[in-house]
C-alpha positions in Angstrom: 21.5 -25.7 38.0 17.8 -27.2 37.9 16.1 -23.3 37.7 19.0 -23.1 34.1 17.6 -26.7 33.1 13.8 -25.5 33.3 14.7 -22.6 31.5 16.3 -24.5 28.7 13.2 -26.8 28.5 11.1 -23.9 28.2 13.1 -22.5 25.6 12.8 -25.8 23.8 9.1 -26.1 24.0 8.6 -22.5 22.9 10.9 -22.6 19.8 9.1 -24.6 17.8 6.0 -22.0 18.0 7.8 -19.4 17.6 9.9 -20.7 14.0 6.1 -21.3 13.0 4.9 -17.6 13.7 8.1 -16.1 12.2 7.6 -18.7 8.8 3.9 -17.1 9.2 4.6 -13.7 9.1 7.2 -13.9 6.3 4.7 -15.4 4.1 2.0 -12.6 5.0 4.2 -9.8 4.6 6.9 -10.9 2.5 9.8 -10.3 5.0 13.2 -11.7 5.9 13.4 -14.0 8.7 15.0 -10.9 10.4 12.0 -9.1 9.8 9.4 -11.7 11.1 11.7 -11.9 14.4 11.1 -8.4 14.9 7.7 -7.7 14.0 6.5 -10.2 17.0 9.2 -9.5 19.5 8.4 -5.9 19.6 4.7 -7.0 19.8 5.4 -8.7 22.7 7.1 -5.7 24.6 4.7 -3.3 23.8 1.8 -5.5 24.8 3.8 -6.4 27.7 2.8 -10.2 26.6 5.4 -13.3 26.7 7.0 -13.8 22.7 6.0 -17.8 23.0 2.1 -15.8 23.8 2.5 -13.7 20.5 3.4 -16.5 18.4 1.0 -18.8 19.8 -1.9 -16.4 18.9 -0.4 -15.7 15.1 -0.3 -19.4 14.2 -3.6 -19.7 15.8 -4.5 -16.8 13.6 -3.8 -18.8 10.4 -5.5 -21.7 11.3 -8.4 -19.4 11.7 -8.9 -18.9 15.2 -9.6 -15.3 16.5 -6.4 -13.1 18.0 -7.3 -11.8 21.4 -7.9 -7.5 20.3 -4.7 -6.5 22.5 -2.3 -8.8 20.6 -4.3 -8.1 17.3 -3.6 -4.2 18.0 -0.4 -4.5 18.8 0.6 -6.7 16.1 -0.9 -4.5 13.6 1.2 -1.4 15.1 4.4 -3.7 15.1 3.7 -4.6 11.1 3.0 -1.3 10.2 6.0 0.2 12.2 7.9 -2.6 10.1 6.6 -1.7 6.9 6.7 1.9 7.3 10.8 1.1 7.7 11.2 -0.5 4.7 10.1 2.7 2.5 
């Protein structure tokens, strides 16, 4: 019961972050807010790299702070294996 009630305030915490990313990424690319759930979430599997991580770094990103290279990359491969989809 307490281990379900962390897990819940975790989930909480890192929604907020997450909502901001994905509203981030569908301004930048002009995507559903399908698409911007996708593009990080599949960042954050191949980079092996915690989603609430991923969408820290993107809103980060767009208030002008550097992306560490490995989420950068794998972001970039994530968008472009996105877009690619859409032709």
């Amino acid at each position: 019961m307490l281990r379900e009630k962390e897990q819940l305030e975790h989930a909480m915490e890192s929604r907020p972050v997450i909502d901001m990313a994905r509203g981030v990424l569908m301004a930048g690319f002009a995507c559903q807010p399908e698409e911007a759930w996708e593009i990080p979430v599949t960042a954050s599997q191949h980079a092996n790299v915690k989603l609430r991580e991923v969408a820290q770094a993107v809103t980060s990103a767009a208030a002008g702070k550097p992306m560490p290279a490995l989420l950068q990359e794998h972001l970039a491969m994530a968008a472009q294996a996105w877009q690619a989809g859409r032709t």
